[in-house]
LOLO-929119 format. One line per 4 residues: number of its first residue (from 1); their letters; for each residue x, y, z of C-alpha. Coordinates in nm, 3 decimals, decimal comma, padded with zeros to 5 digits, m for minus. Layout:
N
NUM) a) X/Y/Z ~ ...
This chain:
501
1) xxxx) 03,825/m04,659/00,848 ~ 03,604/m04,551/01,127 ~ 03,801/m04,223/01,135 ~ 03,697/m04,145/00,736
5) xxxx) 03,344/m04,197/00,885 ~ 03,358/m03,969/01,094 ~ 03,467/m03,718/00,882 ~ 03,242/m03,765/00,638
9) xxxx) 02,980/m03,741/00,881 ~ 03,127/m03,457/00,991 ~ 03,085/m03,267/00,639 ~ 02,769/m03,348/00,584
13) xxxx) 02,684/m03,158/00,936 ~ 02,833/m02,803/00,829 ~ 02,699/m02,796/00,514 ~ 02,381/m02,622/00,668
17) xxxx) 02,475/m02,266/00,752 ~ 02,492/m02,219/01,096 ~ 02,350/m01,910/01,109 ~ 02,309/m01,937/01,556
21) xxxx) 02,696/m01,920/01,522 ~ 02,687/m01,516/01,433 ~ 02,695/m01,355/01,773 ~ 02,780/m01,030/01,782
25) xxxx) 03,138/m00,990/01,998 ~ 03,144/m00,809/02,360 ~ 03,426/m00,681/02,279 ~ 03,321/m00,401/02,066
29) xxxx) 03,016/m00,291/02,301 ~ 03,224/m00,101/02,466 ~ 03,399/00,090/02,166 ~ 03,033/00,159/02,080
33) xxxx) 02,891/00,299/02,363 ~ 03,086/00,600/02,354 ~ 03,046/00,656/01,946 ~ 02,838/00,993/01,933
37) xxxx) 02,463/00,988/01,835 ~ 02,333/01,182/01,462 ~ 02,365/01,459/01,692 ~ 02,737/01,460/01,779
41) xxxx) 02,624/01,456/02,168 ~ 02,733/01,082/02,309 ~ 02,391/00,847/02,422 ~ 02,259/00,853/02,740
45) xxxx) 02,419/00,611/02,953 ~ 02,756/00,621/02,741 ~ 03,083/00,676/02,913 ~ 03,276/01,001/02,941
49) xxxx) 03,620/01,051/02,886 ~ 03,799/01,172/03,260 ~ 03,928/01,449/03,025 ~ 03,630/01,632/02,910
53) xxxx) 03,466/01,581/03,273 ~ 03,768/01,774/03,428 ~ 03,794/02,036/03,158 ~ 03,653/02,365/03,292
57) xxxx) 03,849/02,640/03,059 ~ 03,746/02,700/02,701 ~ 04,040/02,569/02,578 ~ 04,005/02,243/02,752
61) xxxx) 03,654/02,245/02,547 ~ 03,756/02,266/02,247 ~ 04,039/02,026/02,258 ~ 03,786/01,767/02,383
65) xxxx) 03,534/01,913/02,080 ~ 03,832/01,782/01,882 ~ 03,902/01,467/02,008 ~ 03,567/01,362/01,966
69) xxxx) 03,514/01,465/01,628 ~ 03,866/01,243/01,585 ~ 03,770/00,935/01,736 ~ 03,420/01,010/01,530
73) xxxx) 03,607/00,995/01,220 ~ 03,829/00,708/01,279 ~ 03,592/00,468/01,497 ~ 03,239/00,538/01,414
77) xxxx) 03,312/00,547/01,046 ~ 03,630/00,386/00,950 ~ 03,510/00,094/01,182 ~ 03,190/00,089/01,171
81) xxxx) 03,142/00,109/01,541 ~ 02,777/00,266/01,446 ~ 02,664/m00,098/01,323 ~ 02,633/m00,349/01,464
85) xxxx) 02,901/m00,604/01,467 ~ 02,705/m00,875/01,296 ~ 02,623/m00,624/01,005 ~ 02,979/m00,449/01,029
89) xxxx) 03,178/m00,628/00,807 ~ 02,972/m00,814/00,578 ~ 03,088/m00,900/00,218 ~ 03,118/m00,666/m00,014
93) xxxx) 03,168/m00,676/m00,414 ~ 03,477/m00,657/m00,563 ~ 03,668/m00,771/m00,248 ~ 04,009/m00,990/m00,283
97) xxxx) 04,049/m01,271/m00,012 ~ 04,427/m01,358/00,071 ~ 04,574/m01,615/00,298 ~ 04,705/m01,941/00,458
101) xxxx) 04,497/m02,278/00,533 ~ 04,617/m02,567/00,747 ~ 04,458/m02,884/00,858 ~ 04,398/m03,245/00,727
105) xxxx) 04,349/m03,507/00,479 ~ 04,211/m03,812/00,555 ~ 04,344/m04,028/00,227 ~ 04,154/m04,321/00,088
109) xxxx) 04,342/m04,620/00,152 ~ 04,255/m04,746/m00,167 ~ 04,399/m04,434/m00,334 ~ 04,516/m04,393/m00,718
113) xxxx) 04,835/m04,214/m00,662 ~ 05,154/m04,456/m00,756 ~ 05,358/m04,507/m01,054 ~ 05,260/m04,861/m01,140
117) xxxx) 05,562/m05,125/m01,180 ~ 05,517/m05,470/m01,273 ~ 05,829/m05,604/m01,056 ~ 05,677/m05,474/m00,752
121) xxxx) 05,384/m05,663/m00,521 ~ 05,073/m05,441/m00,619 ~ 05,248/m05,293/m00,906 ~ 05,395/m05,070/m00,609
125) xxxx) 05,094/m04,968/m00,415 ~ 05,117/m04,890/m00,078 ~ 04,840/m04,770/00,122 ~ 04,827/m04,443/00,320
129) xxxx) 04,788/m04,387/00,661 ~ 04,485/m04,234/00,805 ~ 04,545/m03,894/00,861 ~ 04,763/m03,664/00,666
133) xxxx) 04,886/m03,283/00,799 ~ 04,746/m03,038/00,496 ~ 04,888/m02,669/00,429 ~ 04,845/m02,441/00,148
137) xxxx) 04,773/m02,082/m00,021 ~ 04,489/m01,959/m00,134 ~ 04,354/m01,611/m00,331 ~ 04,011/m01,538/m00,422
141) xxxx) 03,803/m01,276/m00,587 ~ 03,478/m01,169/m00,532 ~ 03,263/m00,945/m00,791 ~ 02,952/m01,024/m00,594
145) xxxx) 02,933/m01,006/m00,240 ~ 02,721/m01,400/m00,250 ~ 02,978/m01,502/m00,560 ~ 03,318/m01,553/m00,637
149) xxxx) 03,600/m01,763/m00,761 ~ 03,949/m01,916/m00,552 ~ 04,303/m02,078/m00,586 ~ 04,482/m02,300/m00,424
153) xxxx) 04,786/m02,475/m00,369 ~ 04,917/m02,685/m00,082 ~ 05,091/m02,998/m00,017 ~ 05,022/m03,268/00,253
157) xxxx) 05,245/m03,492/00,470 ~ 05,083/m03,863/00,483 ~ 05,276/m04,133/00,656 ~ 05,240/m04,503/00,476
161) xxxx) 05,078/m04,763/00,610 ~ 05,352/m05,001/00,682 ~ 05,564/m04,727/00,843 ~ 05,848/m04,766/00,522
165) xxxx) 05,819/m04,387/00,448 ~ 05,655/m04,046/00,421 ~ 05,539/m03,954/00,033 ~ 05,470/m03,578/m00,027
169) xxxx) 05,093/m03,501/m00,174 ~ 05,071/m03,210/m00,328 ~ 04,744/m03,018/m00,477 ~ 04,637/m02,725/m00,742
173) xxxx) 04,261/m02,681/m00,788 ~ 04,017/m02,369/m00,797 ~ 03,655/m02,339/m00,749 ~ 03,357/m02,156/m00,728
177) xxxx) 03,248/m02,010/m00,420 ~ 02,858/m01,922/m00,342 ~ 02,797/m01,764/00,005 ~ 02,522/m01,574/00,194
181) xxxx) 02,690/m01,256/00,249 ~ 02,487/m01,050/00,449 ~ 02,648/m01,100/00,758 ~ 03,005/m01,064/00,921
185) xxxx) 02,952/m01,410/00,973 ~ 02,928/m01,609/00,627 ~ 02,810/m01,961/00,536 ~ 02,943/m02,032/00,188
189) xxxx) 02,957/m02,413/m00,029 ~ 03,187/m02,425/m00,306 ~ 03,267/m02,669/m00,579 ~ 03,537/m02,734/m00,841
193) xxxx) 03,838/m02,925/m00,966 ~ 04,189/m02,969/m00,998 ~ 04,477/m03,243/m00,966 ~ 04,566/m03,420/m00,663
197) xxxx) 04,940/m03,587/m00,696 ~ 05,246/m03,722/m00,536 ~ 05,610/m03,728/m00,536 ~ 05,830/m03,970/m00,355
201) xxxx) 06,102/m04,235/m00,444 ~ 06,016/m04,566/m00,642 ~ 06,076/m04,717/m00,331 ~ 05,790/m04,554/m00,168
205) xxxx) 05,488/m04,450/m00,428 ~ 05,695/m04,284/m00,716 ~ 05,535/m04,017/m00,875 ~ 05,192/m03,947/m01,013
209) xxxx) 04,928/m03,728/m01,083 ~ 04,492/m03,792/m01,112 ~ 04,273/m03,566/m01,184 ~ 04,010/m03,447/m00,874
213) xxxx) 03,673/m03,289/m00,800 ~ 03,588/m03,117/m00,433 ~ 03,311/m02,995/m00,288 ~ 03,227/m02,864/00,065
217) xxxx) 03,113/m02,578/00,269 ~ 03,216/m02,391/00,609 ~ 03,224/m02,043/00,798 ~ 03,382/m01,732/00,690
221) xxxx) 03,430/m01,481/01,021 ~ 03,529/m01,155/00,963 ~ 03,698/m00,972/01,265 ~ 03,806/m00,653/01,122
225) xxxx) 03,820/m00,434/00,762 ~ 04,129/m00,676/00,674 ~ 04,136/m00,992/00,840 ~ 03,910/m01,305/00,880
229) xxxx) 03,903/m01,695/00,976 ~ 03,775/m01,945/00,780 ~ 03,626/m02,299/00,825 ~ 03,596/m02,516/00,534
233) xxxx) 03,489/m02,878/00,557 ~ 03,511/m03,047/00,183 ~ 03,552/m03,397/00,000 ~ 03,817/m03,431/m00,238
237) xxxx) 03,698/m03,690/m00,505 ~ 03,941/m03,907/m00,675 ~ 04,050/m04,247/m00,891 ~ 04,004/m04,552/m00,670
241) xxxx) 04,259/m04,868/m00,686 ~ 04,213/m05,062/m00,957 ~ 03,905/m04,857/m01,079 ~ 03,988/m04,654/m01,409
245) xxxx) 03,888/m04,293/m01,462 ~ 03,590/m04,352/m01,192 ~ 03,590/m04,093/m00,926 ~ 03,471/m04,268/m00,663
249) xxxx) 03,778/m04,203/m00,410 ~ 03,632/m03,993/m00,129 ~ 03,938/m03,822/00,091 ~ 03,767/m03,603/00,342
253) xxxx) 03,957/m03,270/00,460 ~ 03,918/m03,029/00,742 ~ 04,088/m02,655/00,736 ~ 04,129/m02,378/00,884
257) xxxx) 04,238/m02,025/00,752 ~ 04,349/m01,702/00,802 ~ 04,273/m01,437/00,511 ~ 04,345/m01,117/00,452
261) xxxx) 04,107/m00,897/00,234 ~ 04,077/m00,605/00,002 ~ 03,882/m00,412/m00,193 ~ 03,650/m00,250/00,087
265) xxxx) 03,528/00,068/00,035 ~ 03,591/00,334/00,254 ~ 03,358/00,489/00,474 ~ 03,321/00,849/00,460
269) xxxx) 03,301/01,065/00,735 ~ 02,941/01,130/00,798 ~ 02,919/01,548/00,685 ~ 02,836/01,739/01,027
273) xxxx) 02,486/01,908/00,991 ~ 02,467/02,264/00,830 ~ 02,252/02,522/00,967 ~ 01,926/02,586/00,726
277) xxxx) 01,875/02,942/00,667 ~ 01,547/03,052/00,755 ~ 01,349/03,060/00,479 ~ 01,134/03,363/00,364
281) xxxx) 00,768/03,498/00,375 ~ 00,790/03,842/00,240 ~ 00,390/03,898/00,298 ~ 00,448/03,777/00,699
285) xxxx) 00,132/03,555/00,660 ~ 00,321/03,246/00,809 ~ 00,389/03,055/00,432 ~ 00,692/03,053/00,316
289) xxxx) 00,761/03,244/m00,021 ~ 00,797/02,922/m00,201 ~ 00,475/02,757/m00,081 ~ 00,283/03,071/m00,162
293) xxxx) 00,080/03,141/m00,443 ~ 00,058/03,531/m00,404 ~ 00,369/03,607/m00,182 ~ 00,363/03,993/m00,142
297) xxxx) m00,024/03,958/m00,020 ~ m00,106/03,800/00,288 ~ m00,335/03,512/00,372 ~ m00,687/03,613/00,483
301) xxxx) m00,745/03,357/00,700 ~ m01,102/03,325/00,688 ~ m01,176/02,902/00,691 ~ m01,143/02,921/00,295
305) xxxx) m00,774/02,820/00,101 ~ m00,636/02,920/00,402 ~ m00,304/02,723/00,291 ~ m00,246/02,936/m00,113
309) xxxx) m00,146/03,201/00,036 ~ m00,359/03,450/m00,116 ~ m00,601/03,671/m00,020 ~ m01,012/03,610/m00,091
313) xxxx) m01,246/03,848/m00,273 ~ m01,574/03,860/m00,273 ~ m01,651/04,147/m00,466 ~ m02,055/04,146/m00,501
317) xxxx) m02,049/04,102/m00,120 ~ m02,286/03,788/m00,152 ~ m02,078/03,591/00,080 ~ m01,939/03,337/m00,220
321) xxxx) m01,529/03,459/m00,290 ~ m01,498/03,553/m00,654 ~ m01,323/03,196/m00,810 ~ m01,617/02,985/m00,685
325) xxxx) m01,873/03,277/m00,762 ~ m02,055/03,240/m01,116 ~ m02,180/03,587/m01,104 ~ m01,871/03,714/m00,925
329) xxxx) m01,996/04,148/m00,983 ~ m02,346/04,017/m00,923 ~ m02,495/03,901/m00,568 ~ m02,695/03,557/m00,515
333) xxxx) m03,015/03,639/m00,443 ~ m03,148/03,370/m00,175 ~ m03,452/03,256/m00,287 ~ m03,441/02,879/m00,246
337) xxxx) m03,359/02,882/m00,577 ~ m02,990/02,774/m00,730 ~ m02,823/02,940/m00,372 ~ m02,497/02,783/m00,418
341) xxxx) m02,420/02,923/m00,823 ~ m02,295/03,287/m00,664 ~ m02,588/03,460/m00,934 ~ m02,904/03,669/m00,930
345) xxxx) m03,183/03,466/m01,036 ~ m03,478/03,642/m01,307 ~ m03,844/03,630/m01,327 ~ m03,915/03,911/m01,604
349) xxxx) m04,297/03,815/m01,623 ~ m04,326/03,766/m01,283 ~ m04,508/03,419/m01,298 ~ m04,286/03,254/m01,035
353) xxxx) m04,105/03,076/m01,298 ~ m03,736/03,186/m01,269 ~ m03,607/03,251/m01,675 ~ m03,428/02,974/m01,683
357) xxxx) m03,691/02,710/m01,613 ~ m03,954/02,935/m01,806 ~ m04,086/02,806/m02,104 ~ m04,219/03,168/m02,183
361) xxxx) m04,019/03,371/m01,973 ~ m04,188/03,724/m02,089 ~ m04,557/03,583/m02,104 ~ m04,713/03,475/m01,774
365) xxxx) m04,864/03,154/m01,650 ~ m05,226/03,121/m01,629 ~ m05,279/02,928/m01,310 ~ m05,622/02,730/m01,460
369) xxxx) m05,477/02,394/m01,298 ~ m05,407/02,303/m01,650 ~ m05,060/02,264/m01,792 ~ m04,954/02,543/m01,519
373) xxxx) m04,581/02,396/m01,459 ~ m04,444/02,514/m01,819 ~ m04,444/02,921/m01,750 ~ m04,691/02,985/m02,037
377) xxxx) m05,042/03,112/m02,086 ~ m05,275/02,864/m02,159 ~ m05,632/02,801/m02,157 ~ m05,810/02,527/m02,025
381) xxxx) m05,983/02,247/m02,289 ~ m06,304/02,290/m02,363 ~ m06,364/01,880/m02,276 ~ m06,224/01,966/m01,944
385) xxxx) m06,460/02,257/m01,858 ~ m06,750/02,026/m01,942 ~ m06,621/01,866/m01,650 ~ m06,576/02,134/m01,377
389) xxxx) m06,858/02,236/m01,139 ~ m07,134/02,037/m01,047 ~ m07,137/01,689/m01,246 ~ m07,485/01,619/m01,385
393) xxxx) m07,570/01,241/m01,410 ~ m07,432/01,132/m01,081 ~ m07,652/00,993/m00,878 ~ m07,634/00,810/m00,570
397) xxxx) m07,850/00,509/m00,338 ~ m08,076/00,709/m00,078 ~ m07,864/00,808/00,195 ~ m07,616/00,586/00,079
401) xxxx) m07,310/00,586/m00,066 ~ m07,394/00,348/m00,365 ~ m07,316/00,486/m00,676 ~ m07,613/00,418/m00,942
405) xxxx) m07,575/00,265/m01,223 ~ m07,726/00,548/m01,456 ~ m07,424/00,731/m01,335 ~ m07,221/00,523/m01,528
409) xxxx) m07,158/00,704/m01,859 ~ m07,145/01,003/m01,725 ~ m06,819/00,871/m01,483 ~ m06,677/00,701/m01,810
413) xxxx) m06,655/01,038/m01,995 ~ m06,480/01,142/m01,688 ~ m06,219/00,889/m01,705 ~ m06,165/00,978/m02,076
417) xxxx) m06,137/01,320/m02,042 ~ m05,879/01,281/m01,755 ~ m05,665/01,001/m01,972 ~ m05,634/01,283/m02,235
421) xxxx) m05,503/01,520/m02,016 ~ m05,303/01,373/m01,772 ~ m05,134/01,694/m01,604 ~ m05,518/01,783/m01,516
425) xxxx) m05,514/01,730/m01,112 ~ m05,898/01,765/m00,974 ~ m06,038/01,765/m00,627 ~ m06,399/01,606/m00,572
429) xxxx) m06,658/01,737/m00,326 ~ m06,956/01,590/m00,176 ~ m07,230/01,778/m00,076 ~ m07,606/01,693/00,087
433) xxxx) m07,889/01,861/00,149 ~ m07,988/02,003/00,490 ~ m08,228/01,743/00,640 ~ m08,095/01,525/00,901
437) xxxx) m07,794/01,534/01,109 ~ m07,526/01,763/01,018 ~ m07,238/01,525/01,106 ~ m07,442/01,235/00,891
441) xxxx) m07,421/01,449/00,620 ~ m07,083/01,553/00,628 ~ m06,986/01,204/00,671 ~ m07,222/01,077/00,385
445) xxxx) m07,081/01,308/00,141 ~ m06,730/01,254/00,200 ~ m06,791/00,900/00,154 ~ m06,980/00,966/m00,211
449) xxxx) m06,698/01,163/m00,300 ~ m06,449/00,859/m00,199 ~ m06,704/00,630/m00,435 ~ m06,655/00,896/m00,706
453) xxxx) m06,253/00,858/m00,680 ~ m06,249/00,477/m00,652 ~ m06,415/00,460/m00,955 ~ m06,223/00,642/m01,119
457) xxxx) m05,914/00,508/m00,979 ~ m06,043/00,153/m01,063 ~ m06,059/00,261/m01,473 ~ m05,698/00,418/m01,458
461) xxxx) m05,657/00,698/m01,319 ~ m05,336/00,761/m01,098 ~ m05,497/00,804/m00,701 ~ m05,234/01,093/m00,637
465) xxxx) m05,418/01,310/m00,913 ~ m05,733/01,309/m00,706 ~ m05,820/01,484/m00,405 ~ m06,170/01,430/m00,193
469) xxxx) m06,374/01,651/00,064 ~ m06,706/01,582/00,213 ~ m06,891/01,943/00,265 ~ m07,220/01,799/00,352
473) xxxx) m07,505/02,094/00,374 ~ m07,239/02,371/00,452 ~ m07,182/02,513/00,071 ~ m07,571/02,525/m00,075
477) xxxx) m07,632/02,603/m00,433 ~ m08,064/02,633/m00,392 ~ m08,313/02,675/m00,113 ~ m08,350/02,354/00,125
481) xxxx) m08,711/02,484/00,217 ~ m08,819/02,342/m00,144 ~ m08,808/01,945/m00,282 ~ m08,631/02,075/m00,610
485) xxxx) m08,385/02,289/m00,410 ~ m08,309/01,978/m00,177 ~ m08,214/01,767/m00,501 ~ m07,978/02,049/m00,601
489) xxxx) m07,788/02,080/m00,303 ~ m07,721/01,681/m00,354 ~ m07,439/01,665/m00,619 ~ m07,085/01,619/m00,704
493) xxxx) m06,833/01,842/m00,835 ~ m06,533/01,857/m00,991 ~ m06,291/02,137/m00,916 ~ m05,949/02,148/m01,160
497) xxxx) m05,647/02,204/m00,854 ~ m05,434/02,508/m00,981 ~ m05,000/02,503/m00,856 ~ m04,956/02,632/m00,499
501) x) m04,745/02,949/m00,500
């Protein structure tokens, strides 16, 4: 009994794939070494045959050319010699497995298998001994390299308990077979059915037949193209004693097998390298005919499309080539002005507008400060002359900077005036009479004309549209020798700011 442990133990262990197991053998390092590289020239540190080191005449060169390119086809191809053994003889699909299997049973002592009779103590049971010899056949088939299906057949030799005789067991069952073929070392678990019976005299077990399920798992190791071992570890489920149509009978077994297989494809010999003509580039520009666009004309090599092929033109000489020039017959004039379009640019009324951004590209602009970005002539409102020149109605504090209230209409009017026309840009000056100090009065003005502009600024008028200078006495309009002339030179003006050029 402790024996069945065991082996049951023992299953349940090499069910895992034991992937560690798949070394790669030493034997085949050296077969390798000297397998030419994807040049036909051996690896460095390979060994050299004592024949082609001594060879010295042609002759003896090309014999030893030959022999190479022999052993190249029969051991670098045919086996595999340029993978690696634990890649070399993986599963493949549609391979046949042939062979033998021997090993052992370990029978449940309470087994099924006797041909009941009433005369007999136990109706004739007799149990089995512990260990049975097992041997059998076994084909498979394999249309997936992880799938396939098997046969078998074999018979085993158990001895009885009580030493009276040896009964012959005998088996048929198939199964499927899942395995990880990827390696020349294969896990696989299978599972399936068949019958388990035996055959013997009355006097030992007579003869009978139960049905059986089995289940296990092992190693597959594949040496060469045609033959493998194989490891299987499995439980062969049966009746139990007593216990009808249960399968509850657990008869470990252990094998081990030698198979022969089929169906591998054949390696072809890898083709030998041919020479590539050298292709042609009828213009001599250094791109081959079939990577160049214009292959009769050269390259200009020049920073632009250097890789078409083709040749640039620039025909207007403007320094833009003729498929990213606009105005290819034309030259760009550079003007600031739409430099990257290849074209001339136009200004038939000579206004500074170019045509394009000319509302009235054969009529002038008057530059009046009013309206002068739209290319046309124009005249300036009458409501905004009123408010050009010297301002009447502004008045300020003495020497101060205090606008008066009086001036207070006259400032609203200004703000209205400017709201209406709000392209009108205006610059205020300040100016004083000549008494005093002439730095005082350049100061003082340019701070009235800041008053003027806050105020303005304060009832809504944008700040940028408003420019300031303080003049003091420098820009006179009357005499200074006179008390009227003095109040003169003390005013504000308004000057309308025309487009810079």
């Amino acid at each position: 009994m402790n024996i069945r442990l065991i082996g049951i133990a023992t299953l349940c262990s090499l069910l895992v794939p034991a992937q560690a197991l798949a070394g790669s053998p030493e034997d085949d390092s050296t077969e390798s070494s000297t397998e030419p590289d994807a040049d036909g020239e051996p690896e460095a540190g390979s060994s050299v045959e004592a024949g082609a080191s001594l060879s010295l005449g042609g002759d003896g060169a090309e014999a030893s050319g030959d022999a190479k390119a022999e052993r190249s086809k029969r051991g670098g191809h045919d086996k595999r010699t340029h993978l690696p053994w634990i890649k070399r003889w993986a599963p493949e699909p549609m391979m046949g497995e042939w062979g033998i299997y021997g090993g052992v049973l370990l029978p449940n002592p309470a087994h099924e298998l006797f041909s009941p009779d009433l005369s007999r103590p136990d109706q004739g049971f007799k149990p089995l001994g512990p260990v049975a010899p097992d041997l059998g056949l076994r084909g498979g088939f394999y249309p997936l390299r992880f799938f396939g299906v098997e046969a078998e057949a074999g018979v085993m030799l158990p001895r009885l308990e009580d030493g009276s005789g040896n009964p012959l067991m005998y088996t048929v069952r198939g199964h499927l077979v899942g395995q990880l073929g990827l390696w020349s070392v294969t896990p696989f678990v299978l599972v399936g059915a068949g019958a388990l019976g035996v055959a013997s005299s009355r006097d030992l077990l007579g003869n009978d037949v139960d049905p059986a399920l089995h289940f296990g798992g092992g190693l597959k190791f594949y040496i060469n193209r045609y033959v493998a071992l194989r490891i299987d570890v499995r439980d062969v489920v049966s009746y139990k004693q007593e216990v009808e149509n249960v399968f509850i009978g657990h008869n470990p077994e252990f094998l081990l097998g030698l198979t022969i297989t089929t169906g591998r494809k054949k390696d072809q010999p890898k083709p030998q390298p041919q020479p590539r003509a050298k292709p042609s580039d009828r213009d001599g520009d250094g791109i081959v005919d079939e990577s160049d666009a214009c292959p009769d004309q050269a390259e200009t090599v020049n920073g632009y499309q250097d890789t078409d092929g083709c040749p640039e033109s620039d025909q207007d000489g403007d320094g833009f080539y003729d498929d990213q020039d606009s105005c290819p017959a034309e030259a760009e004039t550079v003007n600031g002005y739409q430099d990257e379009d290849g074209c001339p640019e136009s200004d038939r009324d000579g206004d500074g507008f170019y045509d394009d951004q000319d509302s009235c590209p054969d009529e002038p602009e008057t530059d009046n400060g009013y309206q002068d970005e739209d290319g046309c002539p124009d005249e300036v409102p009458r409501e905004v002359q009123e408010f050009t020149g010297t301002i009447k109605g502004i008045t300020f504090d003495n020497n101060q900077a205090t606008i008066r209230s009086s001036s207070t209409p006259t400032l609203d009017k200004a703000v209205e005036v400017l709201k209406a026309n709000p392209d009108i840009r205006i610059k205020i000056s300040g100016h004083t009479d000549s008494k005093g100090d002439r730095n005082h009065n350049l100061d003082l003005s340019s701070r009235r004309a800041e008053s003027v502009k806050n105020y303005l600024v304060e009832h809504g008028i944008d700040e940028s549209r408003i420019l300031t200078e303080g003049l003091g006495p420098d820009k006179p309009i009357d005499s200074n020798d006179t008390k009227a002339g003095r109040a003169n030179n003390r005013r504000i003006e308004f000057e309308i700011v025309r487009r810079t050029k």
